[in-house]
N, C-alpha and C positions, 0 to 999 in steps of 0.2 A: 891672217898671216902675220906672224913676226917674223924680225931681222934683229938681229944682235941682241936680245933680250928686249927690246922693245916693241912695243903693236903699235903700228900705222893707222892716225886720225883717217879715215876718208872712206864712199862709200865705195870704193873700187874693195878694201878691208871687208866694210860691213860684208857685202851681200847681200843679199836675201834676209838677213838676220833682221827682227823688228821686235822691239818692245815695248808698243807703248802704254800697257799696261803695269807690267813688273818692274820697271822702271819710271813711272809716274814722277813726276818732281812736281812740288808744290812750293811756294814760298810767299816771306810776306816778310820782309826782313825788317826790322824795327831801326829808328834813326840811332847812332850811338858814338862817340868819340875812343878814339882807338891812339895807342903807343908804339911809333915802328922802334924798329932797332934794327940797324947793320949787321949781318951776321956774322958776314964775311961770305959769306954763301949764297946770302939771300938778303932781301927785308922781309924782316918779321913784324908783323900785326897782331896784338892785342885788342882787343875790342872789351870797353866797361859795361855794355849792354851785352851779356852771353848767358843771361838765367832762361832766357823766354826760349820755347822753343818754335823759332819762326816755322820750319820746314819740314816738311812731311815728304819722303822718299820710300818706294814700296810700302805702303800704308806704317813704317815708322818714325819717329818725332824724333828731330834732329836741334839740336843747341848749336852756337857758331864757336869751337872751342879754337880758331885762329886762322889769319891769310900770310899767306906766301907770296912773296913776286922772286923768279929767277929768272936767269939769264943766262945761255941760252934756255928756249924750253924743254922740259922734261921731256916731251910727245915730239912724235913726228906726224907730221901732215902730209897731203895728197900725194899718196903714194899710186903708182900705175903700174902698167907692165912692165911698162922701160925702166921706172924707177917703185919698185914697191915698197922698198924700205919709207921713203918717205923723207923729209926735210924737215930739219929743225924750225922753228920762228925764233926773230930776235930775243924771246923774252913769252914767262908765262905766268900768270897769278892761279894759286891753288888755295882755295877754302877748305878748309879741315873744318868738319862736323861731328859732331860724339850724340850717337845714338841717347834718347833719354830713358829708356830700358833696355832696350834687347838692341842686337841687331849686329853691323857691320860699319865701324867710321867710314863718311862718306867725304869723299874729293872731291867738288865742283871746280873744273878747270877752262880758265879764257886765255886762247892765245892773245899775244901780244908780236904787233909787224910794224914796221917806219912807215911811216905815214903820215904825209902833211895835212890829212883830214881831219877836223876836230869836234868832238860832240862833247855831252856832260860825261860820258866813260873815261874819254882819254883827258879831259880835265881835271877827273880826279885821281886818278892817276900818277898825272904829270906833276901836280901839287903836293902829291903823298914823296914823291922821287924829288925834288926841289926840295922839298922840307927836309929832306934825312941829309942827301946832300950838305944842307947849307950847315949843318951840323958840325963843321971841322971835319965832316966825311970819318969820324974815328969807330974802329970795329971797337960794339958792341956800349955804342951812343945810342940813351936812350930818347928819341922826339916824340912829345905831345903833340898831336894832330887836333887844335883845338874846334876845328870846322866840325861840326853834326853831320852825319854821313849815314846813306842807308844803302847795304848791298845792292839793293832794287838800282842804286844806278846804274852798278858796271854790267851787269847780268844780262846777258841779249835773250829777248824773249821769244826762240828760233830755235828749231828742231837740236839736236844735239847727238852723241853717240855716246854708250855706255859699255863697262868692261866691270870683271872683279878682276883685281890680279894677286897673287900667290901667296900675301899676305890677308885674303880678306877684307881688302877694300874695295869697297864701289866706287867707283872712280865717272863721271859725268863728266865730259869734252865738249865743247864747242868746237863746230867746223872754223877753220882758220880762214873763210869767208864773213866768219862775224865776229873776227877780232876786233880786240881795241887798236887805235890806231895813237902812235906816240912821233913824236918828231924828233929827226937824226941828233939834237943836241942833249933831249930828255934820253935816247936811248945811249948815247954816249957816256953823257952823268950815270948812269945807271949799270954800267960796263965797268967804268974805272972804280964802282966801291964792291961791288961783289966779282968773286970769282966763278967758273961756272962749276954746275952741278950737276953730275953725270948722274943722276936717279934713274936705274931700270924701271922700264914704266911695261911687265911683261903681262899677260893679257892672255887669256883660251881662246876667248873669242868675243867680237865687238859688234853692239848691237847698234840700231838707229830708232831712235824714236824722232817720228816724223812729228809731231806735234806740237812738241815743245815744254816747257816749262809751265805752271797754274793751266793747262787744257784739260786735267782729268776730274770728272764730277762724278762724286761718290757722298752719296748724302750719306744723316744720321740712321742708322739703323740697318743697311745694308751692306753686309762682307763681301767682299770682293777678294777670290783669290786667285794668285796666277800663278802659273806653274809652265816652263818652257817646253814643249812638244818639240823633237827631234831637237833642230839646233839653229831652227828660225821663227817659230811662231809662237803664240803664247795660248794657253789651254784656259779657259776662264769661266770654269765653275760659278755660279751666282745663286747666294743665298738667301730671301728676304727675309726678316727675322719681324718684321711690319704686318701686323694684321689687317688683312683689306678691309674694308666697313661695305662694300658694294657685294651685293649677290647674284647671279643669273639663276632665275626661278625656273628654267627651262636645263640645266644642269644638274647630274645625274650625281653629285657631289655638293648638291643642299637639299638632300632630302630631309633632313629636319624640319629647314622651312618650309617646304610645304604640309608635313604634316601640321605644323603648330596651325597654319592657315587654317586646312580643313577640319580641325578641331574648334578652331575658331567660328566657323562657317557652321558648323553644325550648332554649337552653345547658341548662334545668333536663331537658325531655324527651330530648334526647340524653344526659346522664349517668344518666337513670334505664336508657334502655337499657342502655347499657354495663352497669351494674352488675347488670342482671338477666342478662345474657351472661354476666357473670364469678361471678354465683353458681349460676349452672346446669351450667355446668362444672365448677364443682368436688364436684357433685355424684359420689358411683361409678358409680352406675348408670349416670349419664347419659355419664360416659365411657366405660366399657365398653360400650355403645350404641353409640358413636362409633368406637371400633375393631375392632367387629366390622362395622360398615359399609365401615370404610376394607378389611380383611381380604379381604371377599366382592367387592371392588370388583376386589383385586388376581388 
């Protein structure tokens, strides 16, 4: 369901809809030092580690080409009967990813709520917003974040929902259950340097993957593809491209091997004859046998 050009975070949206296959997300985000700048809209993130490509989403490799923090967020969350449009959160960070051949730029997005709770997400965070701040707060100040930083922190490792919307992006959500949480002063500072950003965030339809992020195992050598069936399940063809080394010799689909056997079988009982021929001959008795038969013959 959308409301105003935007799709509602929550599963009352999803549905029935699941993918947790064509929506797979994989990561492994490498440590790296990053440059915000005030946008006036946003902070903007730089990151000097962006060659590697940490992440793998619908079996494509993704590079980290930049993060966002706005205020309010993009998305709206738990949306219901009574309210299905849904609600903004204080604030929301969005990673921009650029496909490293093919694909669709992907959007990993974490809401952001006040919250006096604090773990290592909302610490860094809180430190990335402090530092631009302390900056004379002037649009389009550029701050070095000299602290080594690796996505893997803010990232919740917890189901998530997924969309494309009308521009061809994949967009990944966190449920606003597993925000980051920031305290009334960091969200304040954070208010008075950006303005907000009305981004339509419009959406066909939003899926759930219950799994989560690094859950899907897809070894070397097996394709995996998916393909969505009506407009909630995922259709998942499986191809092995791995030759087994194991055979069932009682299988109507290794007849070879058993010929080679009993060709095998056979070479072995043809030499056993032979060699019981050539050891009975050389028996005496058994030749002198033999020539007194040949003898009486002549």
């Amino acid at each position: 369901m959308t409301t105003n050009n935007n799709i509602d975070i929550s599963k009352y949206t999803a549905g029935n809809n699941t993918c947790d296959l064509k929506c797979a997300y994989n990561f492994d985000y490498p440590e790296t030092n990053l440059v915000a700048t005030n946008k006036g809209i946003m902070i903007n993130c730089i990151f000097d580690n962006n060659t590697s490509t940490p992440v793998v989403y619908n079996q494509q490799k993704y590079s980290v080409a930049s993060m966002m923090i706005v205020s309010p967020s993009i998305h709206f969350f738990n949306g219901n009967q009574t309210n299905p449009a849904g609600n903004q959160t204080n604030a929301e960070i969005i990673i921009v990813h650029t496909p490293s051949v093919s694909g669709n730029q992907l959007a990993v997005c974490i809401p952001i709520i006040q919250s006096n709770d604090t773990n290592e997400a909302s610490n860094f965070v809180t430190n990335l917003i402090q530092s631009v701040s302390n900056s004379a707060n002037k649009q389009g100040q550029q701050v070095n974040i000299n602290t080594s930083i690796t996505l893997n922190t803010i990232i919740p490792n917890q189901p998530f929902y997924s969309y494309t919307d009308g521009n061809n992006i994949d967009f990944i959500v966190f449920d606003i259950s597993d925000a980051i949480g920031l305290n009334s002063d960091t969200i304040t500072s954070l208010q008075q340097m950006i303005q907000p950003f009305p981004l339509p965030t419009p959406g066909n339809s939003l899926f759930y993957n219950k799994n989560g992020p690094n859950n899907s195992n897809i070894g070397d050598g097996i394709y995996i593809k998916c393909n969505p069936v009506g407009a909630s399940k995922d259709e998942v063809p499986v191809e092995y491209t791995k030759n087994s080394s194991s055979y069932d010799l009682f299988s109507g689909k290794n007849e070879n091997v058993i010929k080679i056997i009993l060709q095998i079988l056979f070479v072995i009982l043809i030499f056993a004859v032979l060699v019981f021929i050539f050891m009975w001959f050389r028996k005496p008795s058994n030749v002198a046998q033999v020539a007194a038969a040949v003898g009486k013959t002549d």
